[in-house]
Structures are given as structure tokens and as C-alpha cells.
N, C-alpha and C positions, 0 to 999 in steps of 0.2 A: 802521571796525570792522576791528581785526585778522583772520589768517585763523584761530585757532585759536577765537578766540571765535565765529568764524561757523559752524564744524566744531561747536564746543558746541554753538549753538543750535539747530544741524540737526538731533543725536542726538534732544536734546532734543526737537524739534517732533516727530520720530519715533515716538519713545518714545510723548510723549502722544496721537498719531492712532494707534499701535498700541492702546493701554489700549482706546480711544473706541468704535476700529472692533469690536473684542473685546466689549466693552459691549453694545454695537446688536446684533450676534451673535446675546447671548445671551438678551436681552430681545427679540427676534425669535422665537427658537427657543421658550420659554419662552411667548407667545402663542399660536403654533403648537399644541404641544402643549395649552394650557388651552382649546382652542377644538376639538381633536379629542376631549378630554373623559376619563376615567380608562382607561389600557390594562387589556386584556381578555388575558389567558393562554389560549392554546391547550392545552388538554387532551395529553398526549399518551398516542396509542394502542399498547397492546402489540399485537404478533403475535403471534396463537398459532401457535407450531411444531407443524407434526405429522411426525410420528415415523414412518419405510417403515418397514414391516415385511417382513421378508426373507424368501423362503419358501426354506425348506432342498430341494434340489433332491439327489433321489436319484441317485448315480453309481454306474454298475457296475465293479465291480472287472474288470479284466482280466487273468487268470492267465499266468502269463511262461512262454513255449514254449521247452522245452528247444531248440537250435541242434544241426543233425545235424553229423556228421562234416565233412563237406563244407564248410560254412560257418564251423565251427569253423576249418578249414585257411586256408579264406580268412581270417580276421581274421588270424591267427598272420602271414602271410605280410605283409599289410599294417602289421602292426607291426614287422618285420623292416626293411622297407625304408622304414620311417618313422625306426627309430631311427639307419637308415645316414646318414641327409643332415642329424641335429644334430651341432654341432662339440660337443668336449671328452668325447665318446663313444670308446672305445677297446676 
């Protein structure tokens, strides 16, 4: 027996215990299932959502207090020496 003939036969024998074993498989599987008997579907259940409800939460307005002179001076002066230490200020 040449070797390529023996390479053929091997594919070959392959091939046919691939088909075979594929077969048994599915004639296995195929038992299996006829002996567990017709599948049964689970229902599926919604969730019902429920919806918070927000409660609107009363906020008091806080009226903005005029700044006396005094603190007036002080901001002024803070912005003074704020705008001395940006570059490209002149």
C-alpha cells in the first residue's frame, strides 16, 4: 500500500466515524428529549412599575441684603489685588 493511498484511506475512515459518531448523537439527543416528553413554555411575568410620587417641598425665598459700605470697600479692594497678580493686565 502506497503512502498516499494510506493518507486516503485514513481521511476516509475519518470522515465515516465523523458521520457515525454525529448520527449516535443525534439519535441519543432525539430519545432524550422523547422520553422528557413535549417542552412546557414558562409564562413570562411583567413587573409592574410604580411611579414615586414627588412631593413639591415648599422653599423660602431669601431676600438679598444690601452690603454696607464697609464691606462694599472690602470686596473693591480684593478685586484690586486680584486683578494685580493676572499676566496680560496693564
Amino acid at each position: 500500500m502506497s503512502h498516499s493511498s494510506m493518507l486516503k484511506a485514513r481521511r476516509q475512515h475519518q470522515k465515516t466515524r465523523k458521520l457515525l459518531d454525529g448520527e449516535a448523537k443525534k439519535a441519543k439527543r432525539l430519545a432524550k428529549e422523547a422520553l422528557a416528553g413535549p417542552a412546557v413554555k414558562k409564562e413570562k411575568v411583567k413587573k409592574v412599575r410604580v411611579k414615586k410620587v414627588k412631593e413639591a417641598v415648599a422653599t423660602e425665598k431669601v431676600k438679598k441684603v444690601k452690603l454696607t459700605s464697609e464691606e462694599l470697600g472690602r470686596l473693591e479692594a480684593k478685586k484690586k489685588t486680584a486683578d494685580t497678580g493676572k499676566k496680560g493686565k496693564s
